[in-house]
C-alpha positions as CSV (number, residue, x, y, z in Angstrom):
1,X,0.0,0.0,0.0
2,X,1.2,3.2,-0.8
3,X,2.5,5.5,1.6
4,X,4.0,8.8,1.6
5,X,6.8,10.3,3.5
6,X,6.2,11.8,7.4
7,X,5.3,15.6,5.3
8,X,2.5,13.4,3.7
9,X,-0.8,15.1,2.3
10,X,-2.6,14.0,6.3
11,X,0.0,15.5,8.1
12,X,-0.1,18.7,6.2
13,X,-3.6,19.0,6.6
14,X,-4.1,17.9,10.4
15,X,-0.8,20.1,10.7
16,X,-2.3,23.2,9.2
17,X,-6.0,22.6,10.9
18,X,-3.8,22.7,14.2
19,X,-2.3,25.8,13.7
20,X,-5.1,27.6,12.6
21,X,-7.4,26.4,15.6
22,X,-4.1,27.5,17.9
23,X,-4.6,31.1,16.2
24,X,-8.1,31.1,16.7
25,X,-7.7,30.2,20.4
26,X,-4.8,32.6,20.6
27,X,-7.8,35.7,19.5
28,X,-10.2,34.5,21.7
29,X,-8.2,33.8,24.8
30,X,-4.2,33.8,24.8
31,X,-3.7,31.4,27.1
32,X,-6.2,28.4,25.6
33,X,-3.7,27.3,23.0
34,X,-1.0,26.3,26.0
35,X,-4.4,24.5,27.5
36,X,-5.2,23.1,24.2
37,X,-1.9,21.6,23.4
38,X,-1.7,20.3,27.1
39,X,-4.9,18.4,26.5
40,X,-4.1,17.3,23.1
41,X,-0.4,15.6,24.7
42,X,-2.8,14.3,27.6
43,X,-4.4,12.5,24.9
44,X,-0.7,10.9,23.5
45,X,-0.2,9.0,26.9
46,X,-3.8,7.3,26.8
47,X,-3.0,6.3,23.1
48,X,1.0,5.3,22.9
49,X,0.1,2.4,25.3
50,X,-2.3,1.1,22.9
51,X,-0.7,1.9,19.7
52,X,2.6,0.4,20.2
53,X,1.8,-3.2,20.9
54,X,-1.3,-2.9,18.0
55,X,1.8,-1.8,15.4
56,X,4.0,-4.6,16.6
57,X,0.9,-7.1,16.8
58,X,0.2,-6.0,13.0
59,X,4.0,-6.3,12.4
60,X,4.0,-9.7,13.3
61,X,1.0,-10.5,11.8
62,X,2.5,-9.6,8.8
63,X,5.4,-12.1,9.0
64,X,3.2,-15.4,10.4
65,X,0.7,-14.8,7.7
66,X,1.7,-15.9,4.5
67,X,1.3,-13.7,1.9
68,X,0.7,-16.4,-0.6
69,X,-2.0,-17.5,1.7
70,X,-3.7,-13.9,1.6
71,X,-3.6,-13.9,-1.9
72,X,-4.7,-16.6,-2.3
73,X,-8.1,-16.1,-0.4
74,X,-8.4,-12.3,-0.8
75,X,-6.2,-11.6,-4.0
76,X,-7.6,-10.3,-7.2
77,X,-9.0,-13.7,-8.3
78,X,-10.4,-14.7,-4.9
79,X,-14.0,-13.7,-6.2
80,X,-17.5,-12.8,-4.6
81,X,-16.8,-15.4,-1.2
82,X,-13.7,-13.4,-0.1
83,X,-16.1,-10.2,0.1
84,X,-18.1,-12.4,2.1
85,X,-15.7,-13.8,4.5
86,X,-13.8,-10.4,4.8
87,X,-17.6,-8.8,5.9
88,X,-17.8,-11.4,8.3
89,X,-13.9,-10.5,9.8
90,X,-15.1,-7.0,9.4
91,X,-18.0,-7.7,11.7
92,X,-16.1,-9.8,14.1
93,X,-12.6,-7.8,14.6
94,X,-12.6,-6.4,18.1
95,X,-11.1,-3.3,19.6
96,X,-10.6,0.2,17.6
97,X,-9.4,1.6,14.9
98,X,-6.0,1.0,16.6
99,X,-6.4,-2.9,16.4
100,X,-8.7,-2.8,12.8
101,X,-6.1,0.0,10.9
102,X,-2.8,-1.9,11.3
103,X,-4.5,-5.3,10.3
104,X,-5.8,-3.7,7.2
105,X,-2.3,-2.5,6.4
106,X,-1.2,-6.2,7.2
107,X,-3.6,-7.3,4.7
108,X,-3.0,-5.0,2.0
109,X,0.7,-5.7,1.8
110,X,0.2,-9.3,1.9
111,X,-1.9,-9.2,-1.3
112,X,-5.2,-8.9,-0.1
113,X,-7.7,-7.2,-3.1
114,X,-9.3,-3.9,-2.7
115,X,-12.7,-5.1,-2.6
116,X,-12.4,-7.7,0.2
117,X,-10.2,-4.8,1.9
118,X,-13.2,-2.0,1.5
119,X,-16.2,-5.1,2.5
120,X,-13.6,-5.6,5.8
121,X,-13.7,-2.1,6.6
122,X,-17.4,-1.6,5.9
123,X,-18.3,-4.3,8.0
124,X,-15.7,-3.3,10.9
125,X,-17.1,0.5,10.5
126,X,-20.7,-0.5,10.5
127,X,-21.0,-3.7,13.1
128,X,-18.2,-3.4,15.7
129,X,-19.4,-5.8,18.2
130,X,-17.3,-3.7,21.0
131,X,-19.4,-0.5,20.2
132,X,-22.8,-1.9,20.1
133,X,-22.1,-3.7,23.0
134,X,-20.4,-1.4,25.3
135,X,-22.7,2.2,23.8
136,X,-25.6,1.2,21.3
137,X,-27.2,-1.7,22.9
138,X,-27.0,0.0,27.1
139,X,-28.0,3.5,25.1
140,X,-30.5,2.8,22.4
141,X,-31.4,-0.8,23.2
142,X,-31.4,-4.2,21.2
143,X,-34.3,-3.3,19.1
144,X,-32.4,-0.4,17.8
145,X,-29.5,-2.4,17.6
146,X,-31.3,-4.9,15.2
147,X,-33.0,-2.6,13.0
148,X,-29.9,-1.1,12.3
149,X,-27.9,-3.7,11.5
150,X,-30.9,-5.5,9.5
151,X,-30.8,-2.4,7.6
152,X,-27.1,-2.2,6.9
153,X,-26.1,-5.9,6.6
154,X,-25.8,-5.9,2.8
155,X,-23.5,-2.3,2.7
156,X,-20.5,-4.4,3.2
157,X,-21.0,-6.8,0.7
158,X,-22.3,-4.5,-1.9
159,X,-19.2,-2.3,-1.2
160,X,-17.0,-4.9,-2.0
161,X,-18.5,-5.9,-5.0
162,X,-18.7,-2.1,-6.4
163,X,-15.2,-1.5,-5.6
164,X,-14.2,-5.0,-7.5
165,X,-16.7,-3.7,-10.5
166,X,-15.7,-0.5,-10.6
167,X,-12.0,-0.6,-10.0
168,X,-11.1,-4.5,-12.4
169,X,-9.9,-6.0,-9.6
């Protein structure tokens, strides 16, 4: 997968959209960009813990799994049942983006297709167990819960399939 250098497109962005949220502090309050950046560097010791080990983790992941294995089942050729089985790992992942993000990487280097990659991150984006039940289940209840994800359970798969269509993979 492609990446740029550290000055990549993002960085310049989120860089830029940091500054010029620092200036607008700055005119309403001097002080509330030191308070700002204080709570944004708060923020970096609740996620280095997690990030680390969920880079290594995908590291590693990356050198058990064989690629030719990933190809194999997810590659270009893999057809309509690796959009099906990589909605179903979608759904089925645990933890964050810091846990889902790296794997996709993982997966994408070791020759994993675009549309079983796009179903995976549907399905993670649209049916993380840990979300509905830790927020949407206690908050909005299991009958919310199922009506959503009646409603959505074909987004993943039809992803997949568009992206495959649309892109000759």
């Amino acid at each position: 997968m492609p990446r740029g250098g550290i000055f990549d497109v993002s960085f310049l962005i989120l860089s830029s959209l940091a500054v010029v949220f620092a200036v607008v502090a700055y005119v309403k309050d001097p002080s509330l960009p030191l308070i700002g950046a204080r709570n944004g560097l708060a923020l970096l010791w609740f996620i280095i813990p997690r990030l680390v080990p969920a880079l290594i983790l995908a590291g590693m992941l990356q050198v058990v799994i064989p690629q030719e294995t990933v190809a194999r089942y997810f590659g270009r050729r893999s057809g309509f049942g690796a959009i099906c089985m990589a909605s179903v790992a979608g759904v089925i992942t645990p933890g964050g983006p810091m846990v889902s993000v790296p794997l996709l990487v993982v997966l994408s280097n070791s020759g994993m297709a675009l549309g079983p990659l796009v179903a995976y991150m549907t399905a993670w984006s649209l049916f993380g167990m840990q979300r509905i039940i830790a927020w949407e289940a206690p908050l909005m209840g299991w009958h919310f819960v199922a009506v959503r994800t009646a409603a959505s359970l074909i987004f993943p798969i039809v992803a997949g399939w568009l992206v495959t269509l649309y892109f000759n993979e």
